[in-house]
N, C-alpha and C positions, 0 to 999 in steps of 0.2 A: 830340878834334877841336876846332878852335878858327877862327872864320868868320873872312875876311879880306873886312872893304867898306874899301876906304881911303878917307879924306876927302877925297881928292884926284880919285875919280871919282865921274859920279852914282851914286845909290843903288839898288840893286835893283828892278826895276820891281813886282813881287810878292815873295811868301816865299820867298828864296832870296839863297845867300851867292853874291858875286862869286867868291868864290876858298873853299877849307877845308883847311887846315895837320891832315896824321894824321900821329901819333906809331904805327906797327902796326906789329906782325909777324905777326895772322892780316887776307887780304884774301879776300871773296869778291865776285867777279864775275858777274852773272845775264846770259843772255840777255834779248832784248826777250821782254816778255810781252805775251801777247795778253789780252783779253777776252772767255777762256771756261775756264769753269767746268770741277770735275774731272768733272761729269757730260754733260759738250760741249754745253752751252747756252751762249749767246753773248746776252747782254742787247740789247736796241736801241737804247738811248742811251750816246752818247759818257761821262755821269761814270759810269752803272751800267757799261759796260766798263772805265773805269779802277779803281771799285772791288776788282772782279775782279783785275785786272793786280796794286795794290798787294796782294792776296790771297796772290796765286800769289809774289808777293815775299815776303809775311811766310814762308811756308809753305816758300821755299828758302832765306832766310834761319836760321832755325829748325832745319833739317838741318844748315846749319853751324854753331850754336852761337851765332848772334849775332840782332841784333832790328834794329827800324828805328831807331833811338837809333845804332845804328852807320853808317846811309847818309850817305857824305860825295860821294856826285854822285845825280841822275838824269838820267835822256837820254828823252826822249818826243817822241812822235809819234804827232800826230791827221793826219785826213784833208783835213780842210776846218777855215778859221779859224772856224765855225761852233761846232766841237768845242773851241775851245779853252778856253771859259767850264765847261764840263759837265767838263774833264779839270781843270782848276786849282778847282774846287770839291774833288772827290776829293783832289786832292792837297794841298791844302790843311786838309781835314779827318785826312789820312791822317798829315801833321807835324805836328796840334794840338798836342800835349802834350811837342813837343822843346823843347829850351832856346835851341834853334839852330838855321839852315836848310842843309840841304847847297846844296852848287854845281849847278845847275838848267840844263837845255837843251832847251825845247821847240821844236819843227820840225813842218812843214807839207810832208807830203810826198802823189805822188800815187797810193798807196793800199798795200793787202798782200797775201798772199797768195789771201785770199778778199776780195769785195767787202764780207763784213757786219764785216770790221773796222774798227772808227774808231780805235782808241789801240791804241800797243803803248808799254811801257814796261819800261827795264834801269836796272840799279842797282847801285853799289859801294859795298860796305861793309867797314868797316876798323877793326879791334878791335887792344888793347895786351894780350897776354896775357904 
């Protein structure tokens, strides 16, 4: 994977690449995840749901043979811009240790399918096998 910020636009407002160049031929795609647990507890705070979310990503990632070191997008959505400090901690914590950021899309929408969701988050990842 290879991040694309060109100098010619501004720069990422947080930890995430403008753009990310994959070289792949295995892709997996998740749906959006919610913030509940395999034992259906659903936390209260927006970063403890996103913790969850990135969870339930490692955990289908995993199934396909790949890690988060292969996420070159995520797509997120909180409920209120309230949540968006409490999900970009998580996600933040959850990319510490890459070398590089995927391509990033958070969004404000007006809610899911139960009211005690705050984040749902999908992810693509894209490995050179």
């Amino acid at each position: 994977m290879r991040s694309l910020t060109p100098a010619a636009i501004q720069p990422p407002f947080a930890a995430y690449s403008h753009g990310v160049e994959a070289r792949a031929r295995h892709l997996v795609v998740t749906s959006g995840q919610l913030g509940i647990g395999p034992e259906g507890t659903i936390p209260e705070t927006a970063e403890a749901q996103a913790r969850v979310c990135f969870e339930n990503i490692d955990a289908i990632l995993a199934e396909a043979g790949v890690t988060r070191e292969h996420i070159v997008r995520l797509n997120a959505y909180v409920t209120d811009r309230a949540h968006m400090a409490g999900y970009m901690a998580a996600r933040d914590a959850y990319l510490a240790n890459r070398p590089d950021n995927p391509a990033s899309t958070l969004m404000i929408v007006s809610g899911f399918s139960r009211p005690e969701f705050l984040v749902e988050v999908e992810a693509i990842a894209a490995k050179e096998d």
